[in-house]
N, C-alpha and C positions, 0 to 999 in steps of 0.2 A: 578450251584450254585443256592441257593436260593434267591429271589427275594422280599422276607416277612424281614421287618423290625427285626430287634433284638431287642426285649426284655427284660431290663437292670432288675436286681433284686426290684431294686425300683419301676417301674415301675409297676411291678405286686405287688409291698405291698402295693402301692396308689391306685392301680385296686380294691383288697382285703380289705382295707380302705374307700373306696365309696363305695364298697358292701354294706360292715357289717354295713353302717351309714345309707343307704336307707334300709335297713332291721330293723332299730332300729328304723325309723321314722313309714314304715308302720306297725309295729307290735303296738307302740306306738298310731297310729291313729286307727286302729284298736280295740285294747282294749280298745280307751275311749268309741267308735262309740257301742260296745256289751255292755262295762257299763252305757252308756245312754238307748240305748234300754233294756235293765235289770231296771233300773229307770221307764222309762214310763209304763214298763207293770207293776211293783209294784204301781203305781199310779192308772194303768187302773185298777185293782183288787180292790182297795181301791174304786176307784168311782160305781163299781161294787157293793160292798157293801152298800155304800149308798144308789145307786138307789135301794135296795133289801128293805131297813130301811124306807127308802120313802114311798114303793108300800104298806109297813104292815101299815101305820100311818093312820089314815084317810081322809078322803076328806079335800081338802084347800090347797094342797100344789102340785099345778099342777108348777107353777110357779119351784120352785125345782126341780121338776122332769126334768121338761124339760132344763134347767141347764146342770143337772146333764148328760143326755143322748146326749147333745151337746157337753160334756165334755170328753166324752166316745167317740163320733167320733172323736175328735177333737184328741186324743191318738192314735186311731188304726192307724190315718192320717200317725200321725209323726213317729210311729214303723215302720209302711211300708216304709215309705219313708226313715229312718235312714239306716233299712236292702237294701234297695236296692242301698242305697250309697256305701253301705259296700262292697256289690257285684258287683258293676262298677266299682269302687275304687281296686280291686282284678282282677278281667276282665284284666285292663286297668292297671293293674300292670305287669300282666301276659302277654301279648301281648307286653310290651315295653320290657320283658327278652325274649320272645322269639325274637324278632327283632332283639334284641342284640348279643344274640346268633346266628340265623341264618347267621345275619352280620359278625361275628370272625369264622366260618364256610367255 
């Protein structure tokens, strides 16, 4: 005879239930995490701009510029670092289903 628990019908729609709900959270973290970096690069293109408005104007506005080009690190900073939550965040998603899995295995 088998030695593996029985598995009641309920018990696999609460299984299926906690699925579908961490699936809802990461999709949900996710898509804010792609619509912020969507934000800052629209930001970063805009201060892109300016520094471009800047460099045609003439002398005096160094002060600006450099603003401006601190403004511009200070974006690429935060997209790299938003993307690569994203990608840990997914990593580290993916490793605790395979765990899961290889555990009920």
């Amino acid at each position: 005879m088998s030695t593996q628990p029985q598995e009641t019908v309920m018990d696999i729609f609460w299984l299926g239930l906690k699925t579908w709900w961490a699936e809802m959270k990461w999709l949900a973290r996710s898509l804010s995490g792609r619509f912020e970096v969507g934000r800052l690069e629209k930001e970063l293109e805009r201060e892109y701009g300016i520094l471009g408005r800047i460099a045609e104007a003439p002398r005096g506005r160094m002060e600006e510029k450099e603003l401006c080009i601190k403004q511009i690190a200070f974006l690429k900073e935060e997209i790299e670092a938003l993307r690569e939550e994203l990608a840990n965040d997914r990593e580290e998603r993916m490793k605790r289903v395979r765990r899961e899995d290889g555990g009920a295995a």
